[in-house]
N, C-alpha and C positions, 0 to 999 in steps of 0.2 A: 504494500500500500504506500510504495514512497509517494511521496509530491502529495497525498492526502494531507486534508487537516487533521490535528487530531478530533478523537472523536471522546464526546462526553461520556458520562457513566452510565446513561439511559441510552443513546444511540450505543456504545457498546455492549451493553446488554442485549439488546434487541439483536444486532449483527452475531453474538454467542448463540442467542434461541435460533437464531434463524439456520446458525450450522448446525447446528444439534439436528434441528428438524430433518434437514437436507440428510445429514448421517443418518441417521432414523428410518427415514423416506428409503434410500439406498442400502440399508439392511435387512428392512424388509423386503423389497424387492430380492434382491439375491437370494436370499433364503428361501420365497417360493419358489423364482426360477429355478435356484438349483436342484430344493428339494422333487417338483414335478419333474426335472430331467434325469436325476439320478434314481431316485426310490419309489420304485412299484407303487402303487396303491392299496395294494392289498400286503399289509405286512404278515410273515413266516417266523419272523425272528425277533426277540427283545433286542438285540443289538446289530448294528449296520456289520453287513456283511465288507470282504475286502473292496471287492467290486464296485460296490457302493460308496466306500471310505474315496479310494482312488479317484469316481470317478467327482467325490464333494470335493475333494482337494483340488481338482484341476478345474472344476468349474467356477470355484470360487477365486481361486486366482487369476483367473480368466477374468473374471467381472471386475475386479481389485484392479488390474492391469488397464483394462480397456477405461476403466474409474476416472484411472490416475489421467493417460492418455486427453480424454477427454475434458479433465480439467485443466491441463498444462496446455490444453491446444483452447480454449474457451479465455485462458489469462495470455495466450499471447496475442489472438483476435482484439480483445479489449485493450493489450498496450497498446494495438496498432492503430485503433482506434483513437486513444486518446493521443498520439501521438499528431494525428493526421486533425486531430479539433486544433491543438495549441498551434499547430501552421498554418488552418484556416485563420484562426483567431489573430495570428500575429501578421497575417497576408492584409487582415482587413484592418488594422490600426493604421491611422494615417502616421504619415512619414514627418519628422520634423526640421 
């Protein structure tokens, strides 16, 4: 968040609940995805089979992976953004 102002104890607050949410929102997802792709519906067993272990492991990381990806590509679109206002904004200052 360089170049931001800082932010109060109430707007920072709100910007923590709002990651919480986002985390939240994001683990439950994963967790049905994965769980619907790796584990039967009808369970046989009190505990996950290898098969099934193997296949949470690799889906979750999967999703964690593609997570990350997608947030590090979402914060560079926005540098590039705000990069491209502060050149609009300095193009349109007149000249002294």
């Amino acid at each position: 968040m360089a170049g931001m102002p800082p932010l109060d104890s109430s707007k920072l607050q709100l910007v923590q609940e709002l990651e919480i949410e986002m985390m939240s929102d994001m683990y439950n997802r994963m967790t049905s995805a994965c769980h619907k792709k790796c584990i039967p519906p009808k369970y046989k067993d009190a505990e996950l089979g290898k098969g099934e272990s193997v296949c949470l492991d690799r889906c979750i990381a999967k999703y964690l992976d593609i997570h990350e990806r997608i947030g590090k590509k979402l914060t560079q679109l926005s540098m590039q953004d705000e990069d491209l206002m502060k050149k609009l904004q300095a193009e349109q200052q007149p000249k002294v």
